[in-house]
PDB file of N, CA, C and O in Angstrom:
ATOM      1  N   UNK A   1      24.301  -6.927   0.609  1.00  0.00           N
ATOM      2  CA  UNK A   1      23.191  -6.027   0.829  1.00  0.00           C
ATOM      3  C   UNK A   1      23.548  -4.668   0.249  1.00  0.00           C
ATOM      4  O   UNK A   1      24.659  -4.139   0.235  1.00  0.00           O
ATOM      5  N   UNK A   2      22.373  -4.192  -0.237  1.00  0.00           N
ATOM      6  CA  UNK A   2      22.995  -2.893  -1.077  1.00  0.00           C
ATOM      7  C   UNK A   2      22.711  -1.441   0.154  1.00  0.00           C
ATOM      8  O   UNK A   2      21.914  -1.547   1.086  1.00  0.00           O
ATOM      9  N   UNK A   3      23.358  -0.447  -0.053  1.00  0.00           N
ATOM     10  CA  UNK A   3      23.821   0.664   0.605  1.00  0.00           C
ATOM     11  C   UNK A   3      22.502   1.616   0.699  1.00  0.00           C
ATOM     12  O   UNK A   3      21.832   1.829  -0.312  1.00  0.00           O
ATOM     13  N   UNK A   4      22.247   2.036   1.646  1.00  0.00           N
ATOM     14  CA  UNK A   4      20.859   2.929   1.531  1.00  0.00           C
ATOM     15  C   UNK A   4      21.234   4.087   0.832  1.00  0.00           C
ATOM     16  O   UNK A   4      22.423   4.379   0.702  1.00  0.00           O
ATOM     17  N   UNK A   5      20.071   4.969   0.238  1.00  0.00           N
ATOM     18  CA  UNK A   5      20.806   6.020  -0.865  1.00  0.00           C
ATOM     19  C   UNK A   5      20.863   7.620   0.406  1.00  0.00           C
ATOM     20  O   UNK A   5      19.923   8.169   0.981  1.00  0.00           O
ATOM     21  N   UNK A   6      22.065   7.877   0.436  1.00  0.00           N
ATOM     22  CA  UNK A   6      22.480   8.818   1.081  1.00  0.00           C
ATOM     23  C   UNK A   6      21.446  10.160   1.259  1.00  0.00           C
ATOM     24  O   UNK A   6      20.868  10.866   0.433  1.00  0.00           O
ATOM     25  N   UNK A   7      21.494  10.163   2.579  1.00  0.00           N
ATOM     26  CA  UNK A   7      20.349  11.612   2.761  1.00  0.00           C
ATOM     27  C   UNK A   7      19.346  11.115   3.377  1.00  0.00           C
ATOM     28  O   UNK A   7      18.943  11.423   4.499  1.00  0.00           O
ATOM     29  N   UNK A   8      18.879  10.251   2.578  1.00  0.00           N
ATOM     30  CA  UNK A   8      17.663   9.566   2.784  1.00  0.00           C
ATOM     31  C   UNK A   8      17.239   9.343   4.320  1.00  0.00           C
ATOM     32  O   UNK A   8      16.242   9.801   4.878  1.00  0.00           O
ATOM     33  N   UNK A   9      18.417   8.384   4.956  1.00  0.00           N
ATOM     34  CA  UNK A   9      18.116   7.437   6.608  1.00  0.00           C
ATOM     35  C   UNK A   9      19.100   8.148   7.037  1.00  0.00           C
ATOM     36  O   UNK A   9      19.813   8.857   6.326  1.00  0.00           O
ATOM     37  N   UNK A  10      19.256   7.903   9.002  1.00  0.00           N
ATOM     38  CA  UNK A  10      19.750   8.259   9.805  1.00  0.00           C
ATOM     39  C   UNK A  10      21.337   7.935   9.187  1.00  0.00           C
ATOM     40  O   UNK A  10      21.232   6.783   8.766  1.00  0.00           O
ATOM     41  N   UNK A  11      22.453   8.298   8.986  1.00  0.00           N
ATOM     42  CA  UNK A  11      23.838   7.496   8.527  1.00  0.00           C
ATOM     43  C   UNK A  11      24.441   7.121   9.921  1.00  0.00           C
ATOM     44  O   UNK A  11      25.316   6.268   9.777  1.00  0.00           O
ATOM     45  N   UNK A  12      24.233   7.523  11.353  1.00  0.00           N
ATOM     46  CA  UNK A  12      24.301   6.560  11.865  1.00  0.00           C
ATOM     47  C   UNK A  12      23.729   5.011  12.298  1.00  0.00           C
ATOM     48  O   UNK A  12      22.523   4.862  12.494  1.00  0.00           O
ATOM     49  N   UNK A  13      24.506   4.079  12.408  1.00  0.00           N
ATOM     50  CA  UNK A  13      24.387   2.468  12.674  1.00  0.00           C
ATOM     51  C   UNK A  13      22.847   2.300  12.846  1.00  0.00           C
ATOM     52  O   UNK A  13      22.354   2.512  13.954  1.00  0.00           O
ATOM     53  N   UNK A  14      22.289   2.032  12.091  1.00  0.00           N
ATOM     54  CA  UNK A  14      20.663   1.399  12.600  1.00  0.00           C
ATOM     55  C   UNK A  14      20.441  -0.081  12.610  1.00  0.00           C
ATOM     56  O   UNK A  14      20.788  -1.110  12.030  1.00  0.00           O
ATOM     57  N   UNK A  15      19.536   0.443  13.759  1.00  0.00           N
ATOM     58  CA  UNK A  15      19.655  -1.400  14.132  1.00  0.00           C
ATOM     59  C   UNK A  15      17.847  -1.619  14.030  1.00  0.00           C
ATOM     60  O   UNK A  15      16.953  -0.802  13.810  1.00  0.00           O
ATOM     61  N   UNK A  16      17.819  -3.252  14.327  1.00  0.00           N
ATOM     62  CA  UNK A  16      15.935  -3.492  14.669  1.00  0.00           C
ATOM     63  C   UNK A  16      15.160  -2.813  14.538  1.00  0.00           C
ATOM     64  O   UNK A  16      14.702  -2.913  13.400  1.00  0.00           O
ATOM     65  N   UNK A  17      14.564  -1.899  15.265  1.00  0.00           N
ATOM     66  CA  UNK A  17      13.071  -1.386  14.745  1.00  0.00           C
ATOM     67  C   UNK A  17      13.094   0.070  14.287  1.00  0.00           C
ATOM     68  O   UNK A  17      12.118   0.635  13.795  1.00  0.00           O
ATOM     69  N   UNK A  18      14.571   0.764  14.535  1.00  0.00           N
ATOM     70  CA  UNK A  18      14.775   2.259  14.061  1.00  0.00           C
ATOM     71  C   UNK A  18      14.506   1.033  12.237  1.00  0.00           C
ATOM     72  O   UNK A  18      13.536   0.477  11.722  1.00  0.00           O
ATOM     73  N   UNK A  19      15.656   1.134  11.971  1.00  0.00           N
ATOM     74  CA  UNK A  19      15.676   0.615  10.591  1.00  0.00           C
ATOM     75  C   UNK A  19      14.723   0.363  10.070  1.00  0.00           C
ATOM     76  O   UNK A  19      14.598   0.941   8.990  1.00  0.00           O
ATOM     77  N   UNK A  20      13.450  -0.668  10.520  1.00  0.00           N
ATOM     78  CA  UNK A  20      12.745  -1.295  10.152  1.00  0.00           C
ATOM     79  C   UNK A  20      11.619   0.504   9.815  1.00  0.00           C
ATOM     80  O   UNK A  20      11.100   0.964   8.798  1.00  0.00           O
ATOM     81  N   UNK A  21      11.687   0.939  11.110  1.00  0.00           N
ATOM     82  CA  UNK A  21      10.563   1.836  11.085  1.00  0.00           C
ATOM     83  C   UNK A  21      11.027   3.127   9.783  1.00  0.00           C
ATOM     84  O   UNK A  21      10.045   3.504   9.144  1.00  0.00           O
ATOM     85  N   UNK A  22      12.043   3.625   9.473  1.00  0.00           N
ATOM     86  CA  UNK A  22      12.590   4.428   8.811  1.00  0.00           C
ATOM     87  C   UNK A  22      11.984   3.912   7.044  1.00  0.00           C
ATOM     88  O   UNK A  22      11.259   4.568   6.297  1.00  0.00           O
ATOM     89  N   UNK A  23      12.699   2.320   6.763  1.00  0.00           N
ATOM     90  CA  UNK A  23      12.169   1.798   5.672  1.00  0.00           C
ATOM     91  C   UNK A  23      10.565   1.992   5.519  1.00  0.00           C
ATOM     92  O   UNK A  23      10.038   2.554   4.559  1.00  0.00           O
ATOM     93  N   UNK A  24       9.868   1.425   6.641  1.00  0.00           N
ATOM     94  CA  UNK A  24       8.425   1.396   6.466  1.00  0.00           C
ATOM     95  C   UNK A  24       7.692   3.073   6.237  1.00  0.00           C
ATOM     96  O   UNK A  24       6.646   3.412   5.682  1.00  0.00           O
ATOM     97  N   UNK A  25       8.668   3.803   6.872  1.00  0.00           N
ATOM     98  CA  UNK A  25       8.128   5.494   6.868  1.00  0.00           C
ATOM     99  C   UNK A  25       7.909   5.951   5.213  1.00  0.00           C
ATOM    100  O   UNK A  25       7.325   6.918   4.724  1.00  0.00           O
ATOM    101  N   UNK A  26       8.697   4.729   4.549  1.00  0.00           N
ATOM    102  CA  UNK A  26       8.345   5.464   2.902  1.00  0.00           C
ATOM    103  C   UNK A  26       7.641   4.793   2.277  1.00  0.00           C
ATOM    104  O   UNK A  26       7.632   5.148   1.098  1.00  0.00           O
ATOM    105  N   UNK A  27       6.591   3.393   2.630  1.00  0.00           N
ATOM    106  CA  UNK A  27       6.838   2.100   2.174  1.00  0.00           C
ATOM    107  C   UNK A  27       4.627   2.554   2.041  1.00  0.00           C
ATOM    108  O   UNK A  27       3.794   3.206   2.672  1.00  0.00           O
ATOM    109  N   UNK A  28       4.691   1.667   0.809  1.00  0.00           N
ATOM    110  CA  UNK A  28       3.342   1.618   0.391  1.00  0.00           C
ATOM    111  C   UNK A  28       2.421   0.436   0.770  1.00  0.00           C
ATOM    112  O   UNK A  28       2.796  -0.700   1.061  1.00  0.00           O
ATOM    113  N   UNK A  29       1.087   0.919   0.713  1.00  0.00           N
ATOM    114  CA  UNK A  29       0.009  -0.390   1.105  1.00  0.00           C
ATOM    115  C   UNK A  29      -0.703  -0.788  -0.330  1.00  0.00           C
ATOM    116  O   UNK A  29      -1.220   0.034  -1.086  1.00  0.00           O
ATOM    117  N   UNK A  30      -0.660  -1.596  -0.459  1.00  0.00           N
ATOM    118  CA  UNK A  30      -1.281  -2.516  -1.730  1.00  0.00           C
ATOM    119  C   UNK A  30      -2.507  -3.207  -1.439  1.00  0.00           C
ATOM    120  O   UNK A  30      -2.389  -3.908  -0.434  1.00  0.00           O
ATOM    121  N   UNK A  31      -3.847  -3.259  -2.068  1.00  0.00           N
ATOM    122  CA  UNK A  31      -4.813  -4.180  -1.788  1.00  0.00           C
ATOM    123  C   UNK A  31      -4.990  -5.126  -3.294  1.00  0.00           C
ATOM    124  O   UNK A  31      -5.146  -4.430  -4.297  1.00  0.00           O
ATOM    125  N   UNK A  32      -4.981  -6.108  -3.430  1.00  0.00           N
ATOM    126  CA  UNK A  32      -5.071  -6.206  -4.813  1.00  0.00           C
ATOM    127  C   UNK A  32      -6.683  -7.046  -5.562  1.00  0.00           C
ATOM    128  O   UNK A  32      -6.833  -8.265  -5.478  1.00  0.00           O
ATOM    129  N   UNK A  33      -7.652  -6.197  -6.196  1.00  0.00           N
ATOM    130  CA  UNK A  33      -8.913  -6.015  -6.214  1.00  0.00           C
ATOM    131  C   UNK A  33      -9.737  -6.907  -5.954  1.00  0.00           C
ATOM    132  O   UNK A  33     -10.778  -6.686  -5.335  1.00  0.00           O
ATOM    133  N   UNK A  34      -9.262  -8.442  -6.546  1.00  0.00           N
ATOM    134  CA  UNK A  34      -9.632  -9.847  -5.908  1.00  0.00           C
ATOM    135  C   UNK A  34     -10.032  -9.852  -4.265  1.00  0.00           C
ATOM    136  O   UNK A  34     -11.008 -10.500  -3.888  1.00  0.00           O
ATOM    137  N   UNK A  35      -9.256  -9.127  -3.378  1.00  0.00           N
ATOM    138  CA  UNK A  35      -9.574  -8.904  -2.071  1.00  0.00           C
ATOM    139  C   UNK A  35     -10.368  -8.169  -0.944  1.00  0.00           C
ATOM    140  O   UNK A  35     -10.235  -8.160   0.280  1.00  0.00           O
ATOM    141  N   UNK A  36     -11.235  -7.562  -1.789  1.00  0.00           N
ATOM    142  CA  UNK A  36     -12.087  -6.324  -1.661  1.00  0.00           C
ATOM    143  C   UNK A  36     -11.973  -6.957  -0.183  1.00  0.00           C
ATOM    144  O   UNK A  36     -11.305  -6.390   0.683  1.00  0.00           O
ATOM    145  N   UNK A  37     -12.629  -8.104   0.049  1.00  0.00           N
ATOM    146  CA  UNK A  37     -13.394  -8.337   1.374  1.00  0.00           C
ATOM    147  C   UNK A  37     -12.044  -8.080   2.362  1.00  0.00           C
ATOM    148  O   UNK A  37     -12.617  -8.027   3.451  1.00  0.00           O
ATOM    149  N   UNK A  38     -10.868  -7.922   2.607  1.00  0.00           N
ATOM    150  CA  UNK A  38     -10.599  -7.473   3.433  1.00  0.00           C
ATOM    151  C   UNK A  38      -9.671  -6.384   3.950  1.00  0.00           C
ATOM    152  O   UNK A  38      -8.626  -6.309   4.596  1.00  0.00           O
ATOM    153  N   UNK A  39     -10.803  -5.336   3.187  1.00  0.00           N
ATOM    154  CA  UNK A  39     -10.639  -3.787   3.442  1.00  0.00           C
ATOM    155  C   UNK A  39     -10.937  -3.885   5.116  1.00  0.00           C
ATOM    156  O   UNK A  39     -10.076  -3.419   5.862  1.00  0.00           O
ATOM    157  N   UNK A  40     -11.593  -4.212   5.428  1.00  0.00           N
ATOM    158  CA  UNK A  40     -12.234  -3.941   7.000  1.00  0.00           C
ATOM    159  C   UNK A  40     -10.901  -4.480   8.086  1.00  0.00           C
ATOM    160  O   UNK A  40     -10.658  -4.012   9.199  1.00  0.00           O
ATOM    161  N   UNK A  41     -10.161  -5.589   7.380  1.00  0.00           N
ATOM    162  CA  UNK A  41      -9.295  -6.083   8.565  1.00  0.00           C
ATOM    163  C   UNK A  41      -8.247  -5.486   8.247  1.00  0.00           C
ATOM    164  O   UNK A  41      -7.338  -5.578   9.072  1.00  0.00           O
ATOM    165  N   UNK A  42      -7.915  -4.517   6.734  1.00  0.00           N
ATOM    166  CA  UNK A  42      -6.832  -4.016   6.711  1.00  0.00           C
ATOM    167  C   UNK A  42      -7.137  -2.510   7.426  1.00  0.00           C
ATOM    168  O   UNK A  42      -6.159  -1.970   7.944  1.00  0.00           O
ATOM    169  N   UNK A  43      -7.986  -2.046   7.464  1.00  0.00           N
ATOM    170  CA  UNK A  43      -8.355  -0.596   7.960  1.00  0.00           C
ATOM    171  C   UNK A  43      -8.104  -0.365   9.644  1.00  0.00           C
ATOM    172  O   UNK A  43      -7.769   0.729  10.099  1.00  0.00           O
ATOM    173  N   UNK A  44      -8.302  -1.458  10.400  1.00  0.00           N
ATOM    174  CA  UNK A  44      -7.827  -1.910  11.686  1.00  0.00           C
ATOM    175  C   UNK A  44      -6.867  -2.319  12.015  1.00  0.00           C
ATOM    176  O   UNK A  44      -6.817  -3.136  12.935  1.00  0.00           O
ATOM    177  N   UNK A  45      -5.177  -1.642  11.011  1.00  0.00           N
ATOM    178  CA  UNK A  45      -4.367  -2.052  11.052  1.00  0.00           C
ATOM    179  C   UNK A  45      -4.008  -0.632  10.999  1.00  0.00           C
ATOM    180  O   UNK A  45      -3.095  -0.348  11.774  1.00  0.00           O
ATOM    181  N   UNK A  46      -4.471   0.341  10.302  1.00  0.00           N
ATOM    182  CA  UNK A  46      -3.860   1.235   9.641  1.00  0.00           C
ATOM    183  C   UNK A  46      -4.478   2.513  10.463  1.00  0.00           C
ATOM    184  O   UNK A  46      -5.321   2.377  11.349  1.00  0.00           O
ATOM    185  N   UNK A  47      -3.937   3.779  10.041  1.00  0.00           N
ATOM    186  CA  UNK A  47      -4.336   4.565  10.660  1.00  0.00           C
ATOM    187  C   UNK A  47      -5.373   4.935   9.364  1.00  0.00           C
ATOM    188  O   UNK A  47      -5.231   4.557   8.201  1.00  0.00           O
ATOM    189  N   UNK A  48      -6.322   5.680   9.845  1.00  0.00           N
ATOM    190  CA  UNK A  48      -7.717   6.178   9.118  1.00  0.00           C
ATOM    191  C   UNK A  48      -7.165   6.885   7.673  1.00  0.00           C
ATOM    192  O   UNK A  48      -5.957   6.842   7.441  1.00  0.00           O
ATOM    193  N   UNK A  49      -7.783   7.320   7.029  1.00  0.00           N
ATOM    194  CA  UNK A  49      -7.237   7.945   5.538  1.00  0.00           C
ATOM    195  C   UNK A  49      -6.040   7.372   4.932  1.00  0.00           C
ATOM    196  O   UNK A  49      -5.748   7.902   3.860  1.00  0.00           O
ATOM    197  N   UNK A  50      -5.203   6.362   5.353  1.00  0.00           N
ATOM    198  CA  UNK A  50      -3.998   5.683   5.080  1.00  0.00           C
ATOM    199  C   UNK A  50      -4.250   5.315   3.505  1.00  0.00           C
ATOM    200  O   UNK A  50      -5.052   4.419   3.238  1.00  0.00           O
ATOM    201  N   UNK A  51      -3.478   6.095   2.340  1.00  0.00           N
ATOM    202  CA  UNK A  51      -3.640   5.624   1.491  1.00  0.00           C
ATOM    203  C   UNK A  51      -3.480   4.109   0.813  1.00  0.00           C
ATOM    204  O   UNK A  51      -2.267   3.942   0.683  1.00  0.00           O
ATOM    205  N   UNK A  52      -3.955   3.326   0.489  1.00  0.00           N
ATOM    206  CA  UNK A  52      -3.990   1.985  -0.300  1.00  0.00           C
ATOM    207  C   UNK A  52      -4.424   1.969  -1.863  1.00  0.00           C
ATOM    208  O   UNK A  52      -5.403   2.405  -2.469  1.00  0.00           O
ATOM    209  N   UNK A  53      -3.064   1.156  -2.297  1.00  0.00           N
ATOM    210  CA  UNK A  53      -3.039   1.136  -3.790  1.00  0.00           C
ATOM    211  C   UNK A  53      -3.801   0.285  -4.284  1.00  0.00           C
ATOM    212  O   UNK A  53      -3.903  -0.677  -3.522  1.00  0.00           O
ATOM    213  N   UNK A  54      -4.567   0.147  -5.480  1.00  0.00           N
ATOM    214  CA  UNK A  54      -5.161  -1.240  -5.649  1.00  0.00           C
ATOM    215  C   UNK A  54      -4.829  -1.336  -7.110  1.00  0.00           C
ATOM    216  O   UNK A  54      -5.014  -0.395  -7.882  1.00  0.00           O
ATOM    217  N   UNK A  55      -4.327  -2.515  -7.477  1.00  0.00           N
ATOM    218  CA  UNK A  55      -3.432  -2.733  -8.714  1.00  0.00           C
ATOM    219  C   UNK A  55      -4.647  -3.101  -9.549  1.00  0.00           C
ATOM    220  O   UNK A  55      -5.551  -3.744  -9.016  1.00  0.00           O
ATOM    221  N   UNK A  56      -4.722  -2.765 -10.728  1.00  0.00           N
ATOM    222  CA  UNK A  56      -5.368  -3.303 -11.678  1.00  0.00           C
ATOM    223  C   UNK A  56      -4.236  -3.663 -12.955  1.00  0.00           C
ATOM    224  O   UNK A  56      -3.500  -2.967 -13.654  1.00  0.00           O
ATOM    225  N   UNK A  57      -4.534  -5.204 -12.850  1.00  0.00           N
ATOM    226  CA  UNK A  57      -3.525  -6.185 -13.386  1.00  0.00           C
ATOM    227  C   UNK A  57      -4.390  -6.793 -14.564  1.00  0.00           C
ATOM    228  O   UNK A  57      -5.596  -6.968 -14.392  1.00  0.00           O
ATOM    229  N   UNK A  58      -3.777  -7.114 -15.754  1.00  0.00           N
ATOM    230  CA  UNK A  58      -5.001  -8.081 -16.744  1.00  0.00           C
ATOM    231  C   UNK A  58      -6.155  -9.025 -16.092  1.00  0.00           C
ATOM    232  O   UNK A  58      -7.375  -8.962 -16.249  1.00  0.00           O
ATOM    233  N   UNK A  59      -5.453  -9.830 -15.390  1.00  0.00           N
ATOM    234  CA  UNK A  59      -6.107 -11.205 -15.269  1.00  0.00           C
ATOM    235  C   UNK A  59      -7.508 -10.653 -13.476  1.00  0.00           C
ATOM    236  O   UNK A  59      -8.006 -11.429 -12.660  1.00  0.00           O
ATOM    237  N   UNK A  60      -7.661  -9.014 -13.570  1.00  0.00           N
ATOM    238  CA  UNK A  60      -8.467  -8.570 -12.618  1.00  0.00           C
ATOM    239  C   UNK A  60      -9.715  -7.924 -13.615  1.00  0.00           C
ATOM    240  O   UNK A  60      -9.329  -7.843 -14.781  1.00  0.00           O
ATOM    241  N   UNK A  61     -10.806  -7.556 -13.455  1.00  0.00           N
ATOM    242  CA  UNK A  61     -11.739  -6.980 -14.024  1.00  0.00           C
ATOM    243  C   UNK A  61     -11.975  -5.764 -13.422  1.00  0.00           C
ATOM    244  O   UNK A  61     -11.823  -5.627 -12.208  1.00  0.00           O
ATOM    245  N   UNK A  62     -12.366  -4.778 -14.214  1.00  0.00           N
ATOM    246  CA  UNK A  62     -12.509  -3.360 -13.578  1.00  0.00           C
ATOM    247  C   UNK A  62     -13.557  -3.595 -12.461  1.00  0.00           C
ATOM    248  O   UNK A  62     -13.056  -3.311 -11.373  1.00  0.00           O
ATOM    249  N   UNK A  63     -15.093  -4.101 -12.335  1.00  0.00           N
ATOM    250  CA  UNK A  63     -15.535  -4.315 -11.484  1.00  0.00           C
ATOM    251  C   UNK A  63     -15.114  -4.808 -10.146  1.00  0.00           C
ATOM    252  O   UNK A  63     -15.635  -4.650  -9.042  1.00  0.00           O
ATOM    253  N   UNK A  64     -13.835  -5.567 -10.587  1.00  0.00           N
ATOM    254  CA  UNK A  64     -13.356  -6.209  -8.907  1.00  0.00           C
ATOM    255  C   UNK A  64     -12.532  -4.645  -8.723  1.00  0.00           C
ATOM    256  O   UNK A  64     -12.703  -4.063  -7.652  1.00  0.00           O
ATOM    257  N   UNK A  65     -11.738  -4.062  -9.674  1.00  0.00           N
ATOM    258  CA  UNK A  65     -11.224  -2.970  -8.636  1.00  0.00           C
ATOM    259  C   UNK A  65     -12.313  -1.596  -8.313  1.00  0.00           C
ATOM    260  O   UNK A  65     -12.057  -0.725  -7.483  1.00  0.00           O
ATOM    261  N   UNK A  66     -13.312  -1.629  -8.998  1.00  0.00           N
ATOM    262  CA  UNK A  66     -14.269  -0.798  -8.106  1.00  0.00           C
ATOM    263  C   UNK A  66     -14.588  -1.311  -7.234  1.00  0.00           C
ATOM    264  O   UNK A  66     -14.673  -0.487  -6.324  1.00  0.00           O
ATOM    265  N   UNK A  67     -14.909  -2.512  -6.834  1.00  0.00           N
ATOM    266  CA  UNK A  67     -15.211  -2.690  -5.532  1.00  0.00           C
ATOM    267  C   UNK A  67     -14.658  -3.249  -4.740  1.00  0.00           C
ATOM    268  O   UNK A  67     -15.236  -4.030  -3.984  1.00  0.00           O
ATOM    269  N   UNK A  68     -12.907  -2.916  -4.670  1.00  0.00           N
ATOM    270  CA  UNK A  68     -12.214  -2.790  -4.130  1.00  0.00           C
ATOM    271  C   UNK A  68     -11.886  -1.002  -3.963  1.00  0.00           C
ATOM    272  O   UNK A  68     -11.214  -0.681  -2.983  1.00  0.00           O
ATOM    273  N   UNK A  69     -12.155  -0.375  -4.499  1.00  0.00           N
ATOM    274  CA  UNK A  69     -12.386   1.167  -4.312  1.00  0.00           C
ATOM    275  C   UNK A  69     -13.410   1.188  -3.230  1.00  0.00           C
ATOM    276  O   UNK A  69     -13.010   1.398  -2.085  1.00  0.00           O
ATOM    277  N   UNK A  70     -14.603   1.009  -3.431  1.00  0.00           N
ATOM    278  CA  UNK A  70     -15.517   1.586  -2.297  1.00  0.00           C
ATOM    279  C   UNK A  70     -15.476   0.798  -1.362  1.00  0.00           C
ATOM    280  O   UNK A  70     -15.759   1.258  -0.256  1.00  0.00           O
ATOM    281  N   UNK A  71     -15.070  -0.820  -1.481  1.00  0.00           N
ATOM    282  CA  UNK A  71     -14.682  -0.893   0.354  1.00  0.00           C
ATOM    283  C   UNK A  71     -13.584  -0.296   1.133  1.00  0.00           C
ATOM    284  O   UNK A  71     -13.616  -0.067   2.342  1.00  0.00           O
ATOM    285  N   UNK A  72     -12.436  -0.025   0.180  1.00  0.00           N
ATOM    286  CA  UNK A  72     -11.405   0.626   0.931  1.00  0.00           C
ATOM    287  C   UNK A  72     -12.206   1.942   1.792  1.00  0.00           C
ATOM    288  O   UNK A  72     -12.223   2.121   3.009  1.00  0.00           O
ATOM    289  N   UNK A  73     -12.977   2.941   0.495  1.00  0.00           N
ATOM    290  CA  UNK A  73     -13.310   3.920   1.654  1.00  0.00           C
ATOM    291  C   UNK A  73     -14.402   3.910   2.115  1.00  0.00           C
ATOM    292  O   UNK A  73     -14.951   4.882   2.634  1.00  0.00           O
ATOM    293  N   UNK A  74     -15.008   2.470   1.948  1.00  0.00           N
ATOM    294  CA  UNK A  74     -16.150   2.845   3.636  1.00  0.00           C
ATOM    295  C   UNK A  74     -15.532   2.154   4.897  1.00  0.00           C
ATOM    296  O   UNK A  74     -16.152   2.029   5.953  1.00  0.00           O
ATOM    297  N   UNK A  75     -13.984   1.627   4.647  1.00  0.00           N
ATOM    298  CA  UNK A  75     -13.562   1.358   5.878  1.00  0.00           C
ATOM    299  C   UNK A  75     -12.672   2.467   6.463  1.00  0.00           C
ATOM    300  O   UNK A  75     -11.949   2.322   7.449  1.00  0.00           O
ATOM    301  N   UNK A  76     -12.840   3.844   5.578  1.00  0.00           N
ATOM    302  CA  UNK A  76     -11.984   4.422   6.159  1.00  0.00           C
ATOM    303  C   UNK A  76     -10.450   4.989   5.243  1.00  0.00           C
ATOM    304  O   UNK A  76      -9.858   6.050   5.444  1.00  0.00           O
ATOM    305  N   UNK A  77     -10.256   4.417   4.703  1.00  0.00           N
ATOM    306  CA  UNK A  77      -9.028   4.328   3.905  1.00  0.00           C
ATOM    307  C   UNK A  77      -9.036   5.221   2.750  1.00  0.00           C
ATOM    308  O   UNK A  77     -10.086   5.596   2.230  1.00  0.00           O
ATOM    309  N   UNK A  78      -7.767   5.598   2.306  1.00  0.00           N
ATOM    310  CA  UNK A  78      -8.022   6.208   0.891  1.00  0.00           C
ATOM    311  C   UNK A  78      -7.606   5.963  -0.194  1.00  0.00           C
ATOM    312  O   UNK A  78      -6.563   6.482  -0.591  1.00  0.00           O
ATOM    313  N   UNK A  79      -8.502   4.893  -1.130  1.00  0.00           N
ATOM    314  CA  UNK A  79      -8.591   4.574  -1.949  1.00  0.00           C
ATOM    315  C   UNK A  79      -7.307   5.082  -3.012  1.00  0.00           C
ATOM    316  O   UNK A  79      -7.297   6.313  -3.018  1.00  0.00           O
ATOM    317  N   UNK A  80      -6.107   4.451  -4.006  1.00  0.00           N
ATOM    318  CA  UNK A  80      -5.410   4.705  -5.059  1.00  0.00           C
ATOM    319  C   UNK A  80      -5.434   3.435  -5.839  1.00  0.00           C
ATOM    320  O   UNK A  80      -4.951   2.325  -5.617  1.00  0.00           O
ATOM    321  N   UNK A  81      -6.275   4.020  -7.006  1.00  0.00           N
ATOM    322  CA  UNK A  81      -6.286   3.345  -7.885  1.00  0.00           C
ATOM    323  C   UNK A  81      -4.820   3.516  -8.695  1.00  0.00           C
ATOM    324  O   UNK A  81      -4.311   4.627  -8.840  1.00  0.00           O
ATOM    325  N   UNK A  82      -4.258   2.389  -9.159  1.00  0.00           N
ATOM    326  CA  UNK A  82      -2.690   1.906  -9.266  1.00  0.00           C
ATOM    327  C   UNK A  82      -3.364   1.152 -10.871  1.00  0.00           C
ATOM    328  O   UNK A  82      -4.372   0.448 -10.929  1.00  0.00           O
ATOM    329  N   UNK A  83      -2.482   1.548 -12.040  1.00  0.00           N
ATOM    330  CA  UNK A  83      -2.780   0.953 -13.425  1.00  0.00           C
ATOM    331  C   UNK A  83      -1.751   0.874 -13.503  1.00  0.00           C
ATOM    332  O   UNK A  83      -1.025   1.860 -13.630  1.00  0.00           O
ATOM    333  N   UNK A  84      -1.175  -0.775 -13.437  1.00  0.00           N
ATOM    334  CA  UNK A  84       0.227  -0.960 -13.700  1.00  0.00           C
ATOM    335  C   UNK A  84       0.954  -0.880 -15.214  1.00  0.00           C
ATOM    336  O   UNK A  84       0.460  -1.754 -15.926  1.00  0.00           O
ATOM    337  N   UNK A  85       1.659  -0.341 -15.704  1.00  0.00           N
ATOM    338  CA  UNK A  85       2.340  -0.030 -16.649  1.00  0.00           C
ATOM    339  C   UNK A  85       2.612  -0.946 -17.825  1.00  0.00           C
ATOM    340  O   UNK A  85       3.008  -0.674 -18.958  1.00  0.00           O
ATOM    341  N   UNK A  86       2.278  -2.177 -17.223  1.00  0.00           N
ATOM    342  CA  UNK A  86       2.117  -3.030 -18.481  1.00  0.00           C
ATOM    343  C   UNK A  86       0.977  -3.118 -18.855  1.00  0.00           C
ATOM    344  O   UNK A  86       0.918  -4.028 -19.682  1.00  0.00           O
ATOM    345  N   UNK A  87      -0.468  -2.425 -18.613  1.00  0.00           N
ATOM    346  CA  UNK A  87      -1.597  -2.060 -19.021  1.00  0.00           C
ATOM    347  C   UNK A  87      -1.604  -1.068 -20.174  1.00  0.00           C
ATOM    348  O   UNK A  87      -2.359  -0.975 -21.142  1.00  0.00           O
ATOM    349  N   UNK A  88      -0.620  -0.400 -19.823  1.00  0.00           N
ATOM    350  CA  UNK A  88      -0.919   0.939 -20.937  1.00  0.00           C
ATOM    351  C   UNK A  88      -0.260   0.908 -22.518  1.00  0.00           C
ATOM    352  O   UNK A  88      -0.470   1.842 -23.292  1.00  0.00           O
TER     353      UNK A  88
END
């Protein structure tokens, strides 16, 4: 297992849910545009304005990630549109 990068986490011993919660404190939400429909069950997970990325990948059409944009924010959420790097 590799070494957490110094500074970063508590350097004392972390165990179960400190650890878990520390990792997740930096950790991103992904919707990926195919899934529009479940903005609503992810928004009831999350706290309100919680940013969510939505990947636009080749094999997605810009239309599926717009409307994966406006369901994210009529459930609440805030919409990041994500153009992955092998696009450009």
């Amino acid at each position: 297992m590799s070494e957490l990068p110094a500074g970063r986490y508590n350097s004392a011993a972390l165990s179960g849910e400190t650890a878990l919660g520390q990792l997740l404190s930096n950790a991103s939400v992904e919707l990926g545009p195919n899934r529009a429909q479940d903005a609503t069950a992810i928004a009831a997970k999350l706290p309100q304005g919680t940013s969510v990325f939505i990947s636009h990948l080749p094999r997605h059409s810009l239309a599926q990630a717009l409307s994966a944009v406006q369901s994210l924010h009529e459930a609440g959420l805030h919409p990041v549109p994500h153009i992955a790097a092998r696009r450009v």
